[in-house]
C-alpha positions as CSV (number, residue, x, y, z in Angstrom):
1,X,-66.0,2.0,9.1
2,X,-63.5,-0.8,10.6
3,X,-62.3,-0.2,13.7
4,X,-58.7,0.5,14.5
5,X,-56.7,-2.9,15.7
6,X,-53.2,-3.9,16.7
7,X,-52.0,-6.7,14.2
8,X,-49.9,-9.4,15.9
9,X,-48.0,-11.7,13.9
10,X,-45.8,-14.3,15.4
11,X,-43.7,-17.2,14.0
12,X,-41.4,-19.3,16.4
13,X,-40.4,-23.7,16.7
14,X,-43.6,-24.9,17.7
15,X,-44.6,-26.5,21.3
16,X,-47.4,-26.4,24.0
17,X,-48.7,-23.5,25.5
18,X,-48.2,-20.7,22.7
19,X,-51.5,-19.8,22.5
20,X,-52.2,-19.9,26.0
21,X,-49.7,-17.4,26.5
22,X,-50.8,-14.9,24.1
23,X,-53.5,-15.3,24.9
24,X,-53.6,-14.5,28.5
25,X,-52.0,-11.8,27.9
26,X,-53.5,-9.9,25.3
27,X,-56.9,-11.2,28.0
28,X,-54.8,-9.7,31.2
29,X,-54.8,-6.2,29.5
30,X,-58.4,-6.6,28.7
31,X,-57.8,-6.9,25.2
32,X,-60.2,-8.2,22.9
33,X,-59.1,-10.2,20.1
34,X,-61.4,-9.7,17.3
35,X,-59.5,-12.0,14.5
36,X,-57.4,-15.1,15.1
37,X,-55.9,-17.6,13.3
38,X,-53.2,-20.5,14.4
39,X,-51.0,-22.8,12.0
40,X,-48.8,-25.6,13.0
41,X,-46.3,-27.0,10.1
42,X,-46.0,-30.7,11.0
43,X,-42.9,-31.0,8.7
44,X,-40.9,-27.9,10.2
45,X,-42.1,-28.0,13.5
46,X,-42.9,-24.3,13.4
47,X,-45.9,-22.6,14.8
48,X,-47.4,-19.4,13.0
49,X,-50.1,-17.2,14.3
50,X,-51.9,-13.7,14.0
51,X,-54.1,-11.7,16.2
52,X,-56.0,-8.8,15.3
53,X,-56.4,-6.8,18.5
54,X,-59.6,-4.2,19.2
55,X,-56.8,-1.1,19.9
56,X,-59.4,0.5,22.0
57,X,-59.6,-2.5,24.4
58,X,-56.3,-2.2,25.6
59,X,-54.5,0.7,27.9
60,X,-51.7,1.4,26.1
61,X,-49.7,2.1,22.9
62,X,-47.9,0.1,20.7
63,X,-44.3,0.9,22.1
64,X,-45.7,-0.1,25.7
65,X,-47.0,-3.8,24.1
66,X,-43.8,-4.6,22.8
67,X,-42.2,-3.7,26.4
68,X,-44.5,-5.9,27.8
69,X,-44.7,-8.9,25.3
70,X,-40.9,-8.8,24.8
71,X,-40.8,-11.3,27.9
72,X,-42.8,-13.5,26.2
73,X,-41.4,-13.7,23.3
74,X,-38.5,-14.4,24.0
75,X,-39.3,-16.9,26.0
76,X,-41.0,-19.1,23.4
77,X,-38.0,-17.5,20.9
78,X,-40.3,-16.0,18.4
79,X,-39.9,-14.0,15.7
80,X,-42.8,-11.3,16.1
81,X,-43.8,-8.4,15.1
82,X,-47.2,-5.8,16.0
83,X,-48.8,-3.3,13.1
84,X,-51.4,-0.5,13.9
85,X,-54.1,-0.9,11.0
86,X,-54.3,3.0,11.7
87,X,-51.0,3.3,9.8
88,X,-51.1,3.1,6.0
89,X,-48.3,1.3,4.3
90,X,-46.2,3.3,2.1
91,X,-46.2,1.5,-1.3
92,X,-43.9,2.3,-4.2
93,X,-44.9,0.9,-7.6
94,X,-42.6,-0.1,-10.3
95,X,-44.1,-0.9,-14.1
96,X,-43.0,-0.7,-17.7
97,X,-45.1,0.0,-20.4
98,X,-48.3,-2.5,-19.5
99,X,-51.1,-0.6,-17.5
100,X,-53.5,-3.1,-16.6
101,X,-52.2,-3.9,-13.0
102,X,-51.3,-0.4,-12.5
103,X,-54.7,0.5,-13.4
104,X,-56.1,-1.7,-10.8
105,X,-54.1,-0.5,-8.3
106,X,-55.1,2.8,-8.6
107,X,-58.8,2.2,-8.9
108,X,-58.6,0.3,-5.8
109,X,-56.3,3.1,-4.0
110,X,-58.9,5.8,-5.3
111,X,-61.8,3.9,-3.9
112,X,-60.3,3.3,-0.8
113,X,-61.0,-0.4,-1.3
114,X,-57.2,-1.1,-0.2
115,X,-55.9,1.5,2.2
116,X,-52.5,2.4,1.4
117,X,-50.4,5.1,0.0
118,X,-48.3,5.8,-3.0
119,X,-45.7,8.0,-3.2
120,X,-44.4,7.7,-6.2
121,X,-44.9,5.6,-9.4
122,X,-41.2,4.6,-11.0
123,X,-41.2,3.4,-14.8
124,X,-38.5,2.5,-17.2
125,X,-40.5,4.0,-19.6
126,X,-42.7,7.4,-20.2
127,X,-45.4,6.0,-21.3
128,X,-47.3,6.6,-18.1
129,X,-46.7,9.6,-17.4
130,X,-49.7,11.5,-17.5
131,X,-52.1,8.9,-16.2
132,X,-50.1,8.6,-13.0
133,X,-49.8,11.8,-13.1
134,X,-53.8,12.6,-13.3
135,X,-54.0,10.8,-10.4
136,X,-51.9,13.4,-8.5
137,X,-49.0,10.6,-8.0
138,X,-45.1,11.9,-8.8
139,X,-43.8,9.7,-12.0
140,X,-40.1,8.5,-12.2
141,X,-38.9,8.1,-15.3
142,X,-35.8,5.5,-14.7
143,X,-34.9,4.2,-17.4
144,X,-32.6,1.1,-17.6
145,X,-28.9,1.1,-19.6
146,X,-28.4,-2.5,-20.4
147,X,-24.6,-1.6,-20.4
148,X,-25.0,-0.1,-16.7
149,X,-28.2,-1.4,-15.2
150,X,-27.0,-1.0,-11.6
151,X,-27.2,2.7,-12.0
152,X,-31.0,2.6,-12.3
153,X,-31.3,0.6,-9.9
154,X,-29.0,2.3,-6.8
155,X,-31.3,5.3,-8.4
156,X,-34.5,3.6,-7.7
157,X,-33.4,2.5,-4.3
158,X,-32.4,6.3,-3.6
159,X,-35.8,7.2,-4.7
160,X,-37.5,3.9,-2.5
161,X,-35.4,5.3,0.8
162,X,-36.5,9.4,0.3
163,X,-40.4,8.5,-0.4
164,X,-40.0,6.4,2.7
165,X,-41.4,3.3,1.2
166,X,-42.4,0.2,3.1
167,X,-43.1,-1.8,0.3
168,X,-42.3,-2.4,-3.9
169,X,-44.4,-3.5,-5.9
170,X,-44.0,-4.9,-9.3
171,X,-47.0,-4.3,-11.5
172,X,-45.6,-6.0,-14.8
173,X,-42.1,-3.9,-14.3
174,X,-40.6,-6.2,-17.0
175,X,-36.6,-6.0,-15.9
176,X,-34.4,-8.5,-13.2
177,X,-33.7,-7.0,-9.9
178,X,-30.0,-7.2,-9.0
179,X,-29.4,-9.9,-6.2
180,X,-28.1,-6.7,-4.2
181,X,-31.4,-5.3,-3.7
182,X,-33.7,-8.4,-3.4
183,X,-31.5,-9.8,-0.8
184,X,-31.6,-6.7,1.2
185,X,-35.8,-6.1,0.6
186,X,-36.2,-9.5,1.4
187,X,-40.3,-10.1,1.7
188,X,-40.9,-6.6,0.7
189,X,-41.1,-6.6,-2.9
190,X,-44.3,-8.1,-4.5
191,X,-44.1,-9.2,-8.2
192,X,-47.0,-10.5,-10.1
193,X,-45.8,-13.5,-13.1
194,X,-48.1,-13.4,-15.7
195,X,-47.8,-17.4,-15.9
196,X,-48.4,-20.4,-13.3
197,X,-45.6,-21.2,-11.7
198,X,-43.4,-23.0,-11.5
199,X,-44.4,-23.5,-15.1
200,X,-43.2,-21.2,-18.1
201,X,-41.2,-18.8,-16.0
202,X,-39.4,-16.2,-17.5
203,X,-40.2,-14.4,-21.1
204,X,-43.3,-15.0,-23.5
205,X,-44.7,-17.5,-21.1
206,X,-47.9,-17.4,-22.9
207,X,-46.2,-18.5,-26.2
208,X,-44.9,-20.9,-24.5
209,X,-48.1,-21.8,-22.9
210,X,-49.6,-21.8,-26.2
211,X,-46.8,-23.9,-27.6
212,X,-47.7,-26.5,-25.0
213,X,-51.0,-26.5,-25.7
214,X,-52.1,-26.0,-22.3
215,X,-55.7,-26.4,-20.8
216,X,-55.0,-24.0,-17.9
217,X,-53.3,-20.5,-18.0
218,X,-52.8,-18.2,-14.6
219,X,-50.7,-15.6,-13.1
220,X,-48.9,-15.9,-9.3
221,X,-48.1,-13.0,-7.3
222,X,-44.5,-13.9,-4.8
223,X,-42.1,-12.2,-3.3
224,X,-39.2,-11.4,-5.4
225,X,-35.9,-13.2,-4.8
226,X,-32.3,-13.5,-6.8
227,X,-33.9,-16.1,-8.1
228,X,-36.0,-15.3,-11.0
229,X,-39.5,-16.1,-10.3
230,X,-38.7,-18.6,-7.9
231,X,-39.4,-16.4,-4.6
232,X,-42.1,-17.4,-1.9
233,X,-45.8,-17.2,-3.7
234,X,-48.8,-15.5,-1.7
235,X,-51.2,-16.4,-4.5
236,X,-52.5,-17.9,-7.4
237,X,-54.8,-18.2,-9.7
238,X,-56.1,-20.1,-13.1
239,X,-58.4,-19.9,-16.4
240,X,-59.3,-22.5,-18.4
241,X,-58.4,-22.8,-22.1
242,X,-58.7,-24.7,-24.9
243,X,-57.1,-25.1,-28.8
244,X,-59.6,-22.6,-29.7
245,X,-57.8,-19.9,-28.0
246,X,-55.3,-17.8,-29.7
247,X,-52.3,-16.5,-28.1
248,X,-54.1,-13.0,-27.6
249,X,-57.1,-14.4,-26.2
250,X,-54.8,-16.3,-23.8
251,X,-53.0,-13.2,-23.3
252,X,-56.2,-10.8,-22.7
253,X,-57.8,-13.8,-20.1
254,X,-54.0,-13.7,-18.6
255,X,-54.0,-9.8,-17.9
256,X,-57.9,-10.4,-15.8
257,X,-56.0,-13.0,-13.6
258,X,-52.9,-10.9,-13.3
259,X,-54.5,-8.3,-11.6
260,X,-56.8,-10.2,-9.2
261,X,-53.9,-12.0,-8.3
262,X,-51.8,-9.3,-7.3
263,X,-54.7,-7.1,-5.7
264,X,-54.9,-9.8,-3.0
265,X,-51.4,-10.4,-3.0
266,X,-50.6,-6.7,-2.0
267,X,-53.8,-6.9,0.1
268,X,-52.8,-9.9,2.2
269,X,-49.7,-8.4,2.1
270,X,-50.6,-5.0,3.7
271,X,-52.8,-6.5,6.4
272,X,-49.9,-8.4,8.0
273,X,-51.5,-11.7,6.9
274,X,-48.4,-13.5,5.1
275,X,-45.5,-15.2,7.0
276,X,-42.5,-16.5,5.1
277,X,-41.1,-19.5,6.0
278,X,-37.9,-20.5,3.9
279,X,-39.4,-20.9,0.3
280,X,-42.9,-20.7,1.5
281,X,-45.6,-18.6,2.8
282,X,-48.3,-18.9,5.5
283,X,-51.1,-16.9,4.4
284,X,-54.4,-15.8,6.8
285,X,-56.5,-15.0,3.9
């Protein structure tokens, strides 16, 4: 069984001496960094780093690290933040009438391969009603008015806010999520595109794909922004084609990359290993 750790993410304008600081400190409290990784962006000038921190090693809590880093970090201006792995994220999933992501996530929750919780699966459809439910999850059947969509959605938020969710994700929930909310769940909703971006975003983008004749198909997991599928990606992945393949057979080889894709996107997710940075992401996979 892993260990319990402290997970210490950090972004701030790079310069000399970051590490060092850290560093010391974390080594001052006898702490005992079991994972680290650094990353400098030439073109921004920004540094990013994450520690994972044995939580045994060191003599206090959580609330007393950030009393005692807050010096630090402010001093170097950084944007930071410190996770206890101990804690499981509270995940609410959203999906439609397509089960194949869903049905990964919930092997993997089962298994304990990931270790999160879910409090509640939210659908615009019933069609998944008793498999969710089988699983011993509540079901929300929300389903959206395309004369009044907002009301589904303040709904879904109510529901987010009660379950006491920490992070959505989309699992193929096939409707557009009102600037409103992705602005205010900025990096907190996780939507897998069952497509390549930037490339045939939006609907039936393996017609299109098929259309174009493409040699590679793929699916990208990113956060979700008012943009349509134009948010910050945390991963990708591709499978090769050729004029052979019918737009099923590009569609069943699609749904195997969709859910990879978003299993480590969730994962990496969880774990405190992605940092957003404007458009893009630093990711400690």
């Amino acid at each position: 069984m892993n260990k319990r750790c402290y997970v210490l993410t950090l972004a701030c304008p790079d310069r000399v001496g970051i590490v060092l600081a850290v560093s010391q400190f974390i080594a001052s409290h006898k702490g005992w960094i079991v994972e680290a990784h650094h990353h400098a962006d030439q073109q921004s000038g920004w540094f990013f780093m994450r520690d994972q921190i044995l939580a045994e090693s060191l003599p206090f809590d959580l609330q007393v690290f950030r009393e005692k880093f807050e010096p630090i970090a402010r001093s170097f201006e950084m944007s930071w933040q410190i996770s206890d792995t101990e804690a499981k994220k509270r995940v609410v999933v959203l999906v439609s009438k397509e089960d194949h992501c869903l049905s990964d996530l919930l092997y993997r929750w089962r298994n304990r391969e990931m270790d999160f919780e879910i409090p509640c699966v939210i659908s615009n459809h019933d069609h998944l009603r008793r498999f969710v439910e089988f699983h011993g999850i509540p079901f929300h059947h929300l389903p959206v008015d395309p004369e009044r969509p907002d009301e589904a959605f303040r709904a879904i938020e109510r529901l987010y806010l009660e379950v006491r969710g920490e992070c959505m994700v989309l699992a193929r929930y096939m409707q557009i999520l009102p600037s409103w909310m992705t602005e205010k769940y900025s990096g907190k909703i996780v939507n897998i595109h069952h497509s390549f971006l930037p490339s045939f975003s939006g609907a039936r983008p393996y017609h299109q794909a098929f259309e174009r004749g493409v040699k590679l198909i793929g699916a990208t997991c990113h956060y979700v922004t008012a943009d349509l599928d134009q948010g910050p990606i945390i991963d990708q992945d591709v499978m090769r084609v050729d004029h052979g393949d019918t737009v099923e057979e590009m569609m069943r080889l699609g749904r195997d990359a969709e859910k990879m894709v978003l299993a480590r996107g969730v994962r990496y997710h969880l774990e405190d290993r992605v940092m957003i940075h404007r458009n893009k992401t630093v990711v400690f996979s």
